[in-house]
C-alpha positions in Angstrom: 15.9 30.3 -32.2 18.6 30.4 -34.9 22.5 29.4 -34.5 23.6 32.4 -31.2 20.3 31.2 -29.3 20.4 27.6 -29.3 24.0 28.2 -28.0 23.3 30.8 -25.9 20.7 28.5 -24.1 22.5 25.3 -24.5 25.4 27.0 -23.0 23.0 27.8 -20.1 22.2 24.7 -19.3 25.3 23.1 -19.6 25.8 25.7 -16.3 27.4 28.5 -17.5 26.1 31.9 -16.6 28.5 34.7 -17.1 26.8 37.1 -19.2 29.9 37.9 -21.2 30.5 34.4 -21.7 27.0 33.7 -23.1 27.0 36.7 -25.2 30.5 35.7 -27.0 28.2 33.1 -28.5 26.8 35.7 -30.6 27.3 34.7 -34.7 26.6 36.9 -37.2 25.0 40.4 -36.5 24.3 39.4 -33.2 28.1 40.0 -32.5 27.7 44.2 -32.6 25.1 43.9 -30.1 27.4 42.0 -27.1 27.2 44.7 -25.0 23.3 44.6 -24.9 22.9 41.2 -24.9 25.5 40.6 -22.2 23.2 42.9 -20.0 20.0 41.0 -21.8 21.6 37.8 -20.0 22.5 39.1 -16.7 20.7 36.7 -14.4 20.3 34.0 -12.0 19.6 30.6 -13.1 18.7 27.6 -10.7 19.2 24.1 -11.3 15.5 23.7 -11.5 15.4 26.8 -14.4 18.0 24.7 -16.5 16.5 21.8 -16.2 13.2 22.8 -17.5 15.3 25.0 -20.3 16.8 21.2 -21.2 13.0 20.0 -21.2 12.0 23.0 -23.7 15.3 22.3 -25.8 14.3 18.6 -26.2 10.6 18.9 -26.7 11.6 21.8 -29.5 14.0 19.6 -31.4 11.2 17.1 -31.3 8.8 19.3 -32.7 11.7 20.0 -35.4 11.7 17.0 -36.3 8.2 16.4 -36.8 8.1 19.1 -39.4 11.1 17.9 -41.4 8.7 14.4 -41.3 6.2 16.1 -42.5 7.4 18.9 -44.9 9.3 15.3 -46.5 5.3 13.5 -46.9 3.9 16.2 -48.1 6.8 16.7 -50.6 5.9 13.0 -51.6 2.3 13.9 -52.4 3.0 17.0 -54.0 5.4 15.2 -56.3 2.7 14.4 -59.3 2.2 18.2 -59.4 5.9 19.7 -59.3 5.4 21.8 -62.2 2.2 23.6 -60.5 4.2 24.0 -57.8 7.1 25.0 -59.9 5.2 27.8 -62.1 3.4 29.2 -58.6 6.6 29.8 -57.0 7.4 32.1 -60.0 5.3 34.5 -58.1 6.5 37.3 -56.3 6.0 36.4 -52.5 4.7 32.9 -53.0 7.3 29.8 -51.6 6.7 26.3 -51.9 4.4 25.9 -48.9 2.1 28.3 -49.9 1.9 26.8 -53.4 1.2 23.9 -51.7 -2.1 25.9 -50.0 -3.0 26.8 -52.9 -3.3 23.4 -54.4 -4.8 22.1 -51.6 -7.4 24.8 -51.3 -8.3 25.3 -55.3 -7.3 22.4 -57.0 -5.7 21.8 -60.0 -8.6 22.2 -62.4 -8.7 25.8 -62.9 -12.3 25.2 -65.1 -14.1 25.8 -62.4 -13.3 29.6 -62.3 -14.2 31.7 -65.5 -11.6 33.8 -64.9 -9.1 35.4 -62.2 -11.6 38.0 -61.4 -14.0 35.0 -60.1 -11.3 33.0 -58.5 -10.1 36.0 -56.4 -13.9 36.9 -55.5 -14.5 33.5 -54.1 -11.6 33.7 -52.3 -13.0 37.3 -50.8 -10.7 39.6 -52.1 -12.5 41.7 -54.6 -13.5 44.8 -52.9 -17.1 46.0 -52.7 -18.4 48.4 -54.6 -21.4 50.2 -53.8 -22.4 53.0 -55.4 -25.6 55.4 -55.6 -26.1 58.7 -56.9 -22.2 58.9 -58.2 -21.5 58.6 -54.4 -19.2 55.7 -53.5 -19.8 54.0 -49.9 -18.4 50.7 -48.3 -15.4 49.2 -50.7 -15.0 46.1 -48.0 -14.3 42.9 -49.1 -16.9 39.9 -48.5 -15.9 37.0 -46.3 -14.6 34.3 -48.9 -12.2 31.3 -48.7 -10.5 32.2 -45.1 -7.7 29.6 -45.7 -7.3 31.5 -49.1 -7.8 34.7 -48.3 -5.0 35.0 -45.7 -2.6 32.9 -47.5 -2.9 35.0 -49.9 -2.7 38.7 -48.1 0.3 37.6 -46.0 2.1 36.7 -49.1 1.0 40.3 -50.4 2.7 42.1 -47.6 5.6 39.3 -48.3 5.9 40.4 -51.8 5.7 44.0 -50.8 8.6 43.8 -48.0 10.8 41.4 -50.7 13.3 43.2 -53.7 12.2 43.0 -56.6 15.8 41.2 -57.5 
C-alpha cells in the first residue's frame, strides 16, 4: 500500500479503468514493470466494486490513523526511558518498536538476570544440550518468554537480511 497503490486504487474509484492509465501511476521501481502491471489491472470494475474499494480506502486511513495515535502515546510513556531506547536501537536489527518490547517485556532493572546467558534462557533461546556417552541428541530450544522469543528471532533474520553499513 505505498505511494503507486493508493493511486492506483484511488484512481479506480474515482472511475477510471484503463489499464494503461492506472499503470502510468507507477512511482519509483514500479515504473519498469508498466507492462505487467497494465495487464495486472486489466479488468472490470462495477459501481458496487468501487464503492466497497472507497469503504476499504476509508476504513484503512482510519486504521492509519489510529496507529500514528498510538505510536504518539506510547512515545509519551516511553519518554522517561529514551536513553534505553536510545542504546537498544544501537543494535543490529533492533528499531524503536522493538526496543519498546523489550522494555515492556523485561523491564528496566537488569538485576534480575545474572547475566545474558540467563536472560536469553528465560526468554527460550539457549539451545538444549543433551549429551550421553559423548553422543549429542536434541539441541532444541525450551519454550520461554513467547513475546520475547519472537521479537527477538524476527529481528535476527532482520539483522541478517540488513548491511552491515
Amino acid at each position: 500500500m505505498g505511494k503507486s497503490g493508493r493511486a492506483i486504487l484511488a484512481a479506480i474509484v474515482a472511475g477510471r479503468s484503463q489499464p494503461e492509465h492506472l499503470a502510468d501511476l507507477a512511482l519509483g521501481r514500479l515504473k519498469d514493470k508498466k507492462t505487467d502491471l497494465a495487464l495486472a489491472l486489466d479488468g472490470r470494475f462495477s459501481e458496487h466494486f468501487r464503492w466497497l474499494l472507497q469503504q476499504l480506502i476509508k476504513e484503512l486511513e482510519w486504521l492509519d490513523s489510529r496507529l500514528g495515535e498510538l505510536d504518539e502515546k506510547f512515545s509519551e510513556q516511553m519518554q522517561p526511558h529514551a536513553d534505553l531506547v536510545r542504546r537498544l536501537c544501537t543494535i543490529p536489527g533492533v528499531e524503536r518498536l522493538t526496543a519498546w518490547s523489550l522494555l515492556a517485556e523485561l523491564g528496566v532493572d537488569m538485576t534480575q538476570f545474572p547475566d545474558a546467558a540467563h536472560a536469553a534462557s528465560w526468554a527460550g533461546l539457549c539451545p538444549g544440550s543433551q549429551e550421553s556417552a559423548g553422543k549429542r541428541f536434541s539441541g532444541r530450544t525450551r519454550k520461554g518468554d513467547r513475546y520475547v522469543r519472537r521479537l527477538l528471532v524476527q529481528n535476527a533474520w532482520a539483522a541478517t537480511r540488513s548491511s552491515p553499513y
